[in-house]
C-alpha positions as CSV (number, residue, x, y, z in Angstrom):
1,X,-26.2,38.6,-32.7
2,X,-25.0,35.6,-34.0
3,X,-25.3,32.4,-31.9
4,X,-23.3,29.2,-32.0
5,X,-23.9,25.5,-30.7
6,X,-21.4,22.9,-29.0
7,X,-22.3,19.6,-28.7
8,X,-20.9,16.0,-27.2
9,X,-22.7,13.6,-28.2
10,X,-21.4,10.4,-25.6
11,X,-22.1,7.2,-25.2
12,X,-23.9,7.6,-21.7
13,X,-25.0,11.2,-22.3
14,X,-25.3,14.2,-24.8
15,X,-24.3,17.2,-23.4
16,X,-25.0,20.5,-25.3
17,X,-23.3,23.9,-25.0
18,X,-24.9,27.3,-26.1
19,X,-23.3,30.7,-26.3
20,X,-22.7,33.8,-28.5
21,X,-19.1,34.8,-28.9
22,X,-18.3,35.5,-26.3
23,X,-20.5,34.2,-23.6
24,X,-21.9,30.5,-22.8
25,X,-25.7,31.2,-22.6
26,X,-26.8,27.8,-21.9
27,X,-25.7,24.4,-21.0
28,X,-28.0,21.3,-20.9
29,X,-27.8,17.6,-20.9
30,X,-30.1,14.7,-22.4
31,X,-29.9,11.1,-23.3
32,X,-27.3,9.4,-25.1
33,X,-26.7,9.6,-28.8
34,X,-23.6,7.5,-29.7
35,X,-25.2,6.1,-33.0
36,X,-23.0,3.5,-32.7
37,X,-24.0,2.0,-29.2
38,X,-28.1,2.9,-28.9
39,X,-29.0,3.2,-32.7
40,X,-30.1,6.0,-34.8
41,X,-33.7,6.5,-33.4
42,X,-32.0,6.6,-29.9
43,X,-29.4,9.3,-31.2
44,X,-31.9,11.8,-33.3
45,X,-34.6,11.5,-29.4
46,X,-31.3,13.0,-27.6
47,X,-29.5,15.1,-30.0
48,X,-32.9,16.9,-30.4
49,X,-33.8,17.1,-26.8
50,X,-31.0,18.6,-26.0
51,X,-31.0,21.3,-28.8
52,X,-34.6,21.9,-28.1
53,X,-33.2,22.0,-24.3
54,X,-30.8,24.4,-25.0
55,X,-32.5,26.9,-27.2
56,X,-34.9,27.4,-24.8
57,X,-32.9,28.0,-21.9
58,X,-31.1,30.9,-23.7
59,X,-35.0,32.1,-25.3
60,X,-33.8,31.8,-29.2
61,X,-34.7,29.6,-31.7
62,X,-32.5,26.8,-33.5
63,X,-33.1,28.8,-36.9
64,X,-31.0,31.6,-34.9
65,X,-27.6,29.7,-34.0
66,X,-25.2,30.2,-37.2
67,X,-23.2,27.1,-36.8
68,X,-23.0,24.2,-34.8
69,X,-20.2,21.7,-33.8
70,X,-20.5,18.0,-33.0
71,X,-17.7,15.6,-31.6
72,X,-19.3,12.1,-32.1
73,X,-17.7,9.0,-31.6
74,X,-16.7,7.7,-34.6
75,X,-17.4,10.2,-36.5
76,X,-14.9,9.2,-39.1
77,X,-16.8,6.7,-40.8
78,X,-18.7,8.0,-43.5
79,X,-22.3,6.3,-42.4
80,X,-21.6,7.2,-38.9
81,X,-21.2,11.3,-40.4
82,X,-23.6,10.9,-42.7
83,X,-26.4,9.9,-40.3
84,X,-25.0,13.0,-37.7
85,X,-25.3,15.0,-40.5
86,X,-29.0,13.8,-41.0
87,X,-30.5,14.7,-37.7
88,X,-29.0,17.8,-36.9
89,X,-30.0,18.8,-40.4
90,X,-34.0,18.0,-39.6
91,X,-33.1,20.8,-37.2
92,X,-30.7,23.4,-38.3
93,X,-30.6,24.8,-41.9
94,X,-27.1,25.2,-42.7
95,X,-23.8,25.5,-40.7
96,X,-22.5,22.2,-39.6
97,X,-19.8,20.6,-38.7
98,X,-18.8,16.9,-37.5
99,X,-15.6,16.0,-35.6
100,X,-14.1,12.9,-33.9
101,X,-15.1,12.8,-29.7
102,X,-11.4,13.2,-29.3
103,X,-11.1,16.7,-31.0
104,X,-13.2,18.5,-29.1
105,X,-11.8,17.2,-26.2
106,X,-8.5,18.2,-27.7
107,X,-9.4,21.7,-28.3
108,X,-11.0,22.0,-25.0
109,X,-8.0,21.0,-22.9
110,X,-5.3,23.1,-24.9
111,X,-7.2,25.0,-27.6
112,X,-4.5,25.3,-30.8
113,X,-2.1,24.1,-28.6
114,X,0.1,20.7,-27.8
115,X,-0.6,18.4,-25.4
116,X,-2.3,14.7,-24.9
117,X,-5.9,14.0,-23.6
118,X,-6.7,10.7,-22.3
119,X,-11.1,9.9,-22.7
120,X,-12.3,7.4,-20.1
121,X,-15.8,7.5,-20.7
122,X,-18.0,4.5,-21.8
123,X,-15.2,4.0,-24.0
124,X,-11.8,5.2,-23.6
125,X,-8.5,6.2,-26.1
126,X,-5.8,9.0,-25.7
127,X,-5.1,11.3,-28.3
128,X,-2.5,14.2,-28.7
129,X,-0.8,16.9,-31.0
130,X,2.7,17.9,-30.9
131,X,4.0,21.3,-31.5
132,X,4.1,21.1,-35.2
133,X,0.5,19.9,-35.5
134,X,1.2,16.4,-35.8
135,X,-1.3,14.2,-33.9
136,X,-1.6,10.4,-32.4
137,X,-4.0,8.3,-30.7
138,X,-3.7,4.9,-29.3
139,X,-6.3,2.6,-27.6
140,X,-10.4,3.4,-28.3
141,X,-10.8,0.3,-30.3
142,X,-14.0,-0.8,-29.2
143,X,-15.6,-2.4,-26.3
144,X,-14.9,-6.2,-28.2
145,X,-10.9,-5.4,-28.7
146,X,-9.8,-2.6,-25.9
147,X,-11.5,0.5,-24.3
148,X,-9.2,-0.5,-21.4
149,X,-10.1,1.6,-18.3
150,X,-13.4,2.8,-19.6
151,X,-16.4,2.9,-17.9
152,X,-17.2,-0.5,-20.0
153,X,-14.1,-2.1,-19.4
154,X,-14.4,-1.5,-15.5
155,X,-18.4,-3.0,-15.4
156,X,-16.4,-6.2,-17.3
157,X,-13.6,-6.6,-15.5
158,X,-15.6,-6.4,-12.1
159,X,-18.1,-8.9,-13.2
160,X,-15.1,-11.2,-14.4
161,X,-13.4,-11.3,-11.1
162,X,-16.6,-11.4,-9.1
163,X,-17.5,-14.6,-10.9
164,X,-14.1,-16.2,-10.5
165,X,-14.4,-15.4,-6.8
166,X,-17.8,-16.9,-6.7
167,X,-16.4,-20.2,-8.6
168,X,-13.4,-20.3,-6.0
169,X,-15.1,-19.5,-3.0
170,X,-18.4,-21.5,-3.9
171,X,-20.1,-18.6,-3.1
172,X,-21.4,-15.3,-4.7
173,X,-18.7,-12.2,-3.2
174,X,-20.5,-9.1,-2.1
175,X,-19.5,-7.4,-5.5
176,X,-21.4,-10.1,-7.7
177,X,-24.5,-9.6,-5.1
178,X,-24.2,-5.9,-5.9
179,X,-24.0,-6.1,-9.3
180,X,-26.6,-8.3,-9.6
181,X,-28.8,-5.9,-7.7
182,X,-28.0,-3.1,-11.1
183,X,-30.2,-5.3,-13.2
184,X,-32.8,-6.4,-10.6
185,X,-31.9,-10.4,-10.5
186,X,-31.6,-12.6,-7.9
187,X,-30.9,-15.7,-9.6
188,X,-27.1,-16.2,-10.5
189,X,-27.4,-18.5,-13.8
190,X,-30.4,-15.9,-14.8
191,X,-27.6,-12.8,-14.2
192,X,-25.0,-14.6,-15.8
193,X,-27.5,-15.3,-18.9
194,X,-27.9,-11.6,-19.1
195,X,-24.7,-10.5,-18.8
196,X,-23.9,-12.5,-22.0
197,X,-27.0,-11.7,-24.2
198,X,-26.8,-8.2,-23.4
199,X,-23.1,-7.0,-22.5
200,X,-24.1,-3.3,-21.4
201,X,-21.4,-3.4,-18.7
202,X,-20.8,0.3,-18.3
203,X,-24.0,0.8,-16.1
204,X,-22.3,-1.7,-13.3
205,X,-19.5,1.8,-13.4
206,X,-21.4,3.5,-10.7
207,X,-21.8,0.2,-8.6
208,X,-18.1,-0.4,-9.0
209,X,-17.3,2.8,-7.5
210,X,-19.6,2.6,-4.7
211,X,-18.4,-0.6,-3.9
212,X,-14.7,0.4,-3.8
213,X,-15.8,3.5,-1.9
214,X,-17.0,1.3,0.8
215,X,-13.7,-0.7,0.9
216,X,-14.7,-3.9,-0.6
217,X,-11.5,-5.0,-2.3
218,X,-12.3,-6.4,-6.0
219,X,-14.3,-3.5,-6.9
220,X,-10.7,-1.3,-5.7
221,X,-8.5,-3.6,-7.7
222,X,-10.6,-3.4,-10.8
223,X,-10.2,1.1,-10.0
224,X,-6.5,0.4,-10.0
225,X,-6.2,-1.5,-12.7
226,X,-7.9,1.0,-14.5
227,X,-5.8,3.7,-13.7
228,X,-2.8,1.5,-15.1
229,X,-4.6,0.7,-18.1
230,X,-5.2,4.3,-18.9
231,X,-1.6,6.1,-18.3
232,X,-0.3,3.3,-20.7
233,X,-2.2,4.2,-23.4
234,X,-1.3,8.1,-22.2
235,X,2.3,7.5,-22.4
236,X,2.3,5.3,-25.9
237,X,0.9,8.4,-26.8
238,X,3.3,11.3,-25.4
239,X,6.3,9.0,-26.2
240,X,5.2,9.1,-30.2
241,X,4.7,12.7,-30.1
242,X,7.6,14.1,-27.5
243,X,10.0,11.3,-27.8
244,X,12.8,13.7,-27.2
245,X,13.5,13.6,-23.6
246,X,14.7,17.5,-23.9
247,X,11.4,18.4,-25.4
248,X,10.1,19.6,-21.5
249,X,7.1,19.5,-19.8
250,X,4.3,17.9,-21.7
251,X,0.7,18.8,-20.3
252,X,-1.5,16.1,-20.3
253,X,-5.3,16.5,-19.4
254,X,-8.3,14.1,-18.3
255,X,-11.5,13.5,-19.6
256,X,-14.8,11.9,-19.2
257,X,-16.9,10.2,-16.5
258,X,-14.4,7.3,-15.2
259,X,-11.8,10.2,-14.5
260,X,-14.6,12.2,-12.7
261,X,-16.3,9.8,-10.3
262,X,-13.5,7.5,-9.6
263,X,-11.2,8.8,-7.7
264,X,-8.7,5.7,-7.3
265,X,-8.6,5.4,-10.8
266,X,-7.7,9.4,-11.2
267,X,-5.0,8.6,-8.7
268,X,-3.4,5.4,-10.0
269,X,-3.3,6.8,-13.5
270,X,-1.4,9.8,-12.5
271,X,1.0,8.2,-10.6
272,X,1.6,5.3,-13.0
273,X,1.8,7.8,-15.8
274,X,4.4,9.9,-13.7
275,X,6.6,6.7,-12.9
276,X,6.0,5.7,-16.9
277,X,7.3,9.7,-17.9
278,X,8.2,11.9,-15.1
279,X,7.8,14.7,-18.0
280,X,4.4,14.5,-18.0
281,X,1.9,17.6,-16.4
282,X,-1.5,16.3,-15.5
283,X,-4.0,18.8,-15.0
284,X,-5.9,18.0,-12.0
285,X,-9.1,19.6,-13.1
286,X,-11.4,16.5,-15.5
287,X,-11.9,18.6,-19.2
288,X,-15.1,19.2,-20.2
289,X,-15.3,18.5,-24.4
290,X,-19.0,20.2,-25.1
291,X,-16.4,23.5,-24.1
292,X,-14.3,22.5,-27.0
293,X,-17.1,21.9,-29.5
294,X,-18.7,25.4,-28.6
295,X,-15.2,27.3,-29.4
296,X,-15.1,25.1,-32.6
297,X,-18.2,26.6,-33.5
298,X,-17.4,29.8,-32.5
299,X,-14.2,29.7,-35.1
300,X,-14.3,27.2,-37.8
301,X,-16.4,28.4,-40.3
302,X,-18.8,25.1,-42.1
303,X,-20.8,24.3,-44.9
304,X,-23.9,22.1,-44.9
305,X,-21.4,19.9,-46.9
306,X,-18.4,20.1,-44.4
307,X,-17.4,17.1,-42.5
308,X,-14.3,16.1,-40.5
C-alpha cells in the first residue's frame, strides 16, 4: 500500500500530515522549521521530529511513504529549496517535492479550483487563482517591509502603542506590563533593550489576544487593525484576479494561527473585506494547509530532482 506525506513547515510550528490514498493515518505537530526565521539546525530538529512523529503513529517506516510534499516559506529561493531538499533527503530516499507555504494552502481551501486565501500566520500574504489558472499574491514581504496583520505585525504594533502610551501617560499601560511579563522583565529600559536586539514579536500574539479578550482597549485596537490590514491585501488580490464585477461570487478562505485564535481580527477582516467587495464569500471555517500538502502528495508525481 503506498503511503504519502504532507507537510507545513511554519514559522511557529511544523505540522505533518500522514495518509494512504485515501485515508489520513496520522497527523502530528513539532517545532518550527521556517529555515528562514530559526536557521537550518532549527528546521532539520523539527522537520525530522515530526516525520519520525508521524511514522510512528501510523506503525510504518519513512522508507515506506512514496512521496512527500512540503509548503515552506519561501521556498522559491533556490538556497531556501535546496537546503529543504537536504533534510528531508537525510530521511526519505526519493519522491519529493517543495512548494511555496501559499500553495498548499491554496490547494487545501479549493483543491484545482479558483478562489483567494489570505495566511495570517507569523507572517502573512494573500494569494489566489482565477478560473483560467492565472494566480496573484500581494503582501508577505517580510517582517522588515509588511506581513501586515500577522501574528508578527500584531506583537509590534502592540508594543508600539503600549510604549507611546507609556511616554504620554508617564506611566507603563497594563498592555506594556503584560508584555513585559512574556519575556520575564521587570525593568522597562531592559524590555525595551530586548525588544530591539531581538525583535521576536510574534510570541507577544497570544498576550495580545488575552489582553483584548479581557477588554483592555490597545490590545483590541491593534486586533482591529489587523483585520483591516488583512482584507486589503485580500481584496488587492480578488480585484486583479475577478476584476469583472459580473464574474459572481468569489470564495475566499482563511488561514493560519491569527485567523484562528483571534476572533476580533476574524471578524473585522470579514466585514472590512465585505464593505471593500460585497462579491466576496468567506468561508467561516480557518483552512488547514498540511491538508493541502498531503493531497499534493497524493497526486503530483516527483523526482528527487523536482522542485517548485
Amino acid at each position: 500500500m503506498p503511503y504519502y506525506l504532507g507537510i507545513d513547515g511554519g514559522g511557529s510550528k511544523t505540522t505533518c500530515a500522514l495518509g494512504d490514498d485515501r485515508t489520513l493515518l496520522a497527523s502530528v505537530t513539532a517545532g518550527p522549521s521556517n529555515i528562514v526565521r530559526v536557521g537550518e539546525a532549527r528546521a532539520r530538529e523539527a522537520l525530522h521530529d515530526a516525520v519520525r512523529q508521524a511514522c510512528a503513529a501510523a506503525e510504518i517506516t519513512p522508507q515506506q511513504v512514496q512521496r512527500v510534499c512540503i509548503g515552506a516559506a519561501g521556498a522559491a529561493r533556490p538556497e531556501v529549496a535546496a537546503a529543504v531538499r537536504r533534510i528531508l533527503g537525510e530521511i526519505f530516499p526519493a519522491g519529493i517535492e517543495i512548494v511555496g507555504d501559499m500553495e498548499i494552502a491554496l490547494e487545501a481551501a479549493f483543491g484545482a479550483g479558483p478562489g483567494v486565501i489570505v495566511i495570517a500566520g507569523t507572517g502573512s500574504i494573500a494569494y489566489g487563482r482565477d478560473p483560467q489558472g492565472k494566480t496573484a499574491r500581494a503582501g508577505g514581504w517580510g517582517f522588515a517591509l509588511g506581513d501586515e496583520g500577522s501574528a508578527h505585525w500584531i506583537g509590534r504594533e502592540a508594543v508600539r502603542l503600549a510604549l507611546r502610551a507609556a511616554d504620554e501617560h508617564a506611566t507603563a499601560p497594563p498592555l506594556l506590563e503584560k508584555l513585559m511579563h512574556v519575556r520575564d522583565q521587570s525593568s522597562f529600559d531592559e524590555f525595551v533593550r530586548a525588544a530591539n536586539a531581538n525583535p521576536d514579536f510574534a510570541a507577544f500574539f497570544p498576550a495580545v489576544v488575552a489582553a483584548a479578550h479581557a477588554g483592555d482597549t490597545l490590545a483590541r485596537q491593534v486586533l482591529s487593525r489587523a483585520g483591516m490590514e488583512l482584507a486589503q491585501i485580500a481584496a488587492v488580490v480578488v480585484n486583479r484576479l475577478f476584476p469583472n464585477d459580473e464574474a459572481g461570487p468569489v470564495p475566499v478562505a482563511m488561514v493560519g494561527g491569527v485567523f484562528r485564535h483571534a476572533v476580533l481580527t476574524l471578524g473585522d477582516f470579514y466585514n472590512e473585506l465585505h464593505k471593500l467587495d460585497p462579491r466576496v464569500e468567506v468561508n467561516p471555517l480557518v483552512v488547514e494547509p498540511v491538508n493541502g500538502a498531503l493531497q499534493m502528495a497524493r497526486k503530483t508525481p516527483a523526482s528527487p530532482g523536482n522542485s517548485t
